[in-house]
N, C-alpha and C positions, 0 to 999 in steps of 0.2 A: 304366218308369223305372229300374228295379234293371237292365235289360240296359244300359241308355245309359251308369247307370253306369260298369257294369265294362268296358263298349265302350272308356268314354273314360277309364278310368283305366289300363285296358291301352295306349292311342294318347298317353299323357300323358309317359314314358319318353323315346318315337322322336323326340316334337315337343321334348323337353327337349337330346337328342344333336341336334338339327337346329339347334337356337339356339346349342348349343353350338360344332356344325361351323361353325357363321357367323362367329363369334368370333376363331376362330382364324387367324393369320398363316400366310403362307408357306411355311415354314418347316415348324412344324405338321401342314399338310393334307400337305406333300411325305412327310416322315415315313412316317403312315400307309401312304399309296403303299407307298415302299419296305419297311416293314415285311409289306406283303402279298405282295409278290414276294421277300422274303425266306423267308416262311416256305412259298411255291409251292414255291419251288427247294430248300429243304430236306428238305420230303416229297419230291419225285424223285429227290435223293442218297439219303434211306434208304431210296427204293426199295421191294422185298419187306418187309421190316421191318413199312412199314403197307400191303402188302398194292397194292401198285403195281409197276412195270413194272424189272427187275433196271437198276442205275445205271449199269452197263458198256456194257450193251444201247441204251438210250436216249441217249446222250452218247458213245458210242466204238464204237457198233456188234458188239461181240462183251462177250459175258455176262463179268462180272467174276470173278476168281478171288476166294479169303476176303479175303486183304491189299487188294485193290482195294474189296471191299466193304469193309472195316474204314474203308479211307483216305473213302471217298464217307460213310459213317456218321456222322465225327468235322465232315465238311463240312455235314453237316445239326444236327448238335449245335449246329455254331459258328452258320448262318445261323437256327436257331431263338432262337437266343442274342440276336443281333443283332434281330432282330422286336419280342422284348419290350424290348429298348432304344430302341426305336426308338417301341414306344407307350408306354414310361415317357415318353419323352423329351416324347412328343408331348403326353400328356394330364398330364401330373403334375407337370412341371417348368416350370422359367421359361421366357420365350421364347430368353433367352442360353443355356441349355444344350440347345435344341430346333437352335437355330441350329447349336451347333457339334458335335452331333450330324449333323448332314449335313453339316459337312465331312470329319467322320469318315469319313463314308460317300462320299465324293470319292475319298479316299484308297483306300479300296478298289477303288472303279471303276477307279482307275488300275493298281490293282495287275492287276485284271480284265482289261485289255486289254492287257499286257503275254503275259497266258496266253495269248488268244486268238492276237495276231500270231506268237507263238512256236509254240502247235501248229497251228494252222491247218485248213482243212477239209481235209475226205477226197477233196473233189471234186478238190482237186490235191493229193493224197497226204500231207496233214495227217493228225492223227489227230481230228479232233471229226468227227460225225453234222453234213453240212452244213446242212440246218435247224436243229438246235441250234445250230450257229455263228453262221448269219443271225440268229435270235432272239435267240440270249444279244447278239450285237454288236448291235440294235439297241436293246435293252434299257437296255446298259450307255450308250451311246454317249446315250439319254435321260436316263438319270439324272444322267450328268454333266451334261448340261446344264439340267435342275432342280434341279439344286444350285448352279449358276454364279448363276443365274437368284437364288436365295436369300440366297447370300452379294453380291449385287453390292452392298449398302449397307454392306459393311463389318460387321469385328468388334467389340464391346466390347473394351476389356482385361480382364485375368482376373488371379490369384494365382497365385504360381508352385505349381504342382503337390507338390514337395516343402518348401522350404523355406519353404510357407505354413501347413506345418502346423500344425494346433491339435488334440489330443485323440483319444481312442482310436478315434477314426470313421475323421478323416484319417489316421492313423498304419497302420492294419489296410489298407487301401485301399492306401495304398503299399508296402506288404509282399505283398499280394497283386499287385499293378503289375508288381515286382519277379518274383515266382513265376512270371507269364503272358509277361513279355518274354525270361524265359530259355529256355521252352518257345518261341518262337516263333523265337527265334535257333537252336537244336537244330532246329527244322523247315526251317529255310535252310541253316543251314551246316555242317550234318552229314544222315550219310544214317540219319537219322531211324526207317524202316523197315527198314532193315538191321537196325539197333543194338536195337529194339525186337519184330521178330517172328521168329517162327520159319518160316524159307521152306523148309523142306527139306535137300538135299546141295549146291545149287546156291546162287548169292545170288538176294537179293530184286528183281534187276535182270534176272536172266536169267531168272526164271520169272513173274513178275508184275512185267514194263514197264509196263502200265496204270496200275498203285497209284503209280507217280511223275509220271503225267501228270496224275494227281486230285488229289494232295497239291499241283499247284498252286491248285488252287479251293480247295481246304479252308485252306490256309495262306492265303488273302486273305480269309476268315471270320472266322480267328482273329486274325489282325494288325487289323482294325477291332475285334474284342471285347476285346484286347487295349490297344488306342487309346484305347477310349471312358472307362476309367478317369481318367487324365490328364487328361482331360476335364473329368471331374465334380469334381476333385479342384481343377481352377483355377477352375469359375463355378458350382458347385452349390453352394447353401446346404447348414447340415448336416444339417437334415430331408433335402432329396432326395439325400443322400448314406447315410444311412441305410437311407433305401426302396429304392435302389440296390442295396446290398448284401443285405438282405433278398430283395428278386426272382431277384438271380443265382444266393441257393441252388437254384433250383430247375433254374438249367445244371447248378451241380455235381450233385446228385442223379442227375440222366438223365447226366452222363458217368461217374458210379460205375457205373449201372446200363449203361451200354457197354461200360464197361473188364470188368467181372464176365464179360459174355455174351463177351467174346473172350480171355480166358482161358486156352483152347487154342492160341492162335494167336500168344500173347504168351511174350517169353523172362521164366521166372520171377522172374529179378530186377528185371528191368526193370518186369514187372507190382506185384511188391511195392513196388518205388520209387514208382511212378506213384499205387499207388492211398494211402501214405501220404501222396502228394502233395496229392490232391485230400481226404483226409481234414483236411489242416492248411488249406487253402484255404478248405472248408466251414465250421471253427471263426474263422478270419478272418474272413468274413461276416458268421457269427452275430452274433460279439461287434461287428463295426462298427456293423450294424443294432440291435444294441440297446445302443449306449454308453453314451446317456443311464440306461436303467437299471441298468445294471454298475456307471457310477462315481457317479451320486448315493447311492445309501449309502454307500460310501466316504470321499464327500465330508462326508456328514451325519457318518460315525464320528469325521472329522477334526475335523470342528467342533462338535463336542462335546466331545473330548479335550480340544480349544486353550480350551474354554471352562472346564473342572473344574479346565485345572494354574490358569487366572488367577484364578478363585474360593480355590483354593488357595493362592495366594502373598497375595491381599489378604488372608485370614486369617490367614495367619503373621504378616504385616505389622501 
């Protein structure tokens, strides 16, 4: 009896997630998906890192240089990123922010396929590994259409992302918004790699061409983890805006712990800049995620003050 127990309280869990997967829309189950091919395709950007196949090699055919490993590194950071959004979204949140979490991830795909047709396989003198090109294209080319398939009922309306804000949750979130969409604009409209590593005598074009053909994957990582703020910031309650930001420390964490490991590779200013960057980002978080406890003593101090001067004036009185 005591083994049937433990049998069926260890099988009690899986059947609990199985009621659970039934439950859920659309939307939801799609998530999942992508968060699992998110975080595939991340482990193979960092590559060596955990002990997998160099990212240069497997997707461009020739071993990456540092800069090429750095740029495929920050594209695993972003699509690990994107994974736990992707099961916050799924298991944590409403179904309106599950939903507009895959369009988020629309947006990407398309930014996705914009890469592919631009570098193209190798079999006609492209640069991608042409089964990586066939897979990643049939990949993408699915997801868009599970997410068509998702969105075809239409969206809720939402709150406008900024000027709906209310409280140190919302407020810290748009300030962080602010911080990831100027990095993303520096990844587009400046040469980003130039201005941030050290390539030697020569530029970072002439000796690692590679590292600008990865910085387009990497930069459709970030532009979706970038996105998905705005997001929450229009249909997420302020609980799952909270657990939001709490979850994300743990991007920022692992990109300190990248910026650190490249180091040598980075120009010293630029590394000081960056990592006070992600320092102020981290304390944004923090304090988003835990607003409610920051400002309720505050509040409590207040309303206590307003209570002593009014006890105070009725006794003068």
């Amino acid at each position: 009896d005591g083994h049937v127990r433990t049998s069926q309280s260890l099988l009690a869990p899986t059947s609990l997630e199985m009621v659970k997967l039934s439950k859920m829309n659309k939307s939801q189950k799609v998530l999942l998906a992508y968060a699992a091919l998110y975080a595939v395709y991340s482990l193979f950007w960092l590559g060596e890192m955990v002990g997998l196949q160099d990212a240069g090699l497997k997707f461009f055919g020739k071993r990456a240089g540092k800069i090429q490993v750095s740029a495929a590194t920050w594209g695993g950071v972003g699509g690990l990123t994107l994974a736990l959004d992707h099961v916050f979204a799924a298991l944590k949140c409403s179904k309106d922010v599950a939903q507009r979490t895959v369009l988020v991830t629309l947006l990407g795909c398309f930014f996705r396929l914009g890469a592919f047709a631009s570098q193209g396989s190798q079999k006609w003198g492209g640069a991608l590994v042409h089964s990586e090109f066939v897979a990643g294209g049939v990949i993408t080319i699915g997801m868009i259409l599970a997410a068509m398939e998702c969105l075809r009922g239409g969206l809720t309306s939402g709150k406008h992302p900024i000027f709906g804000c209310k409280g140190l949750t919302h407020g810290n979130l748009i300030l962080l918004w602010a911080m990831m969409f100027f990095y993303v604009v520096s990844f587009i409209f400046t040469d980003f790699i130039g201005d941030n590593y050290v390539c030697g005598k020569t530029s970072c074009r002439i000796s690692e061409p590679r590292a600008y053909d990865q910085m387009a994957w990497t930069i459709s990582m970030w532009v979706s983890v970038m996105v998905q703020i705005p997001m929450m910031l229009s249909v997420a309650t302020k609980a799952e805006q909270q657990k939001f930001a709490l979850q994300r420390l743990l991007s920022i964490v692992f990109s300190i712990y990248v910026m650190h490991s490249e180091k040598d590779i980075s120009v010293p200013s630029k590394y000081l800049e960056n990592l006070v960057a992600m320092g102020v980002m981290f304390v944004l978080c923090l304090t988003a995620g835990l607003g409610d406890k920051i400002m309720k003593p505050k509040k409590a101090k207040r309303a206590a003050a307003a209570n002593n001067t009014a006890v105070g004036r009725r006794k003068r009185q």
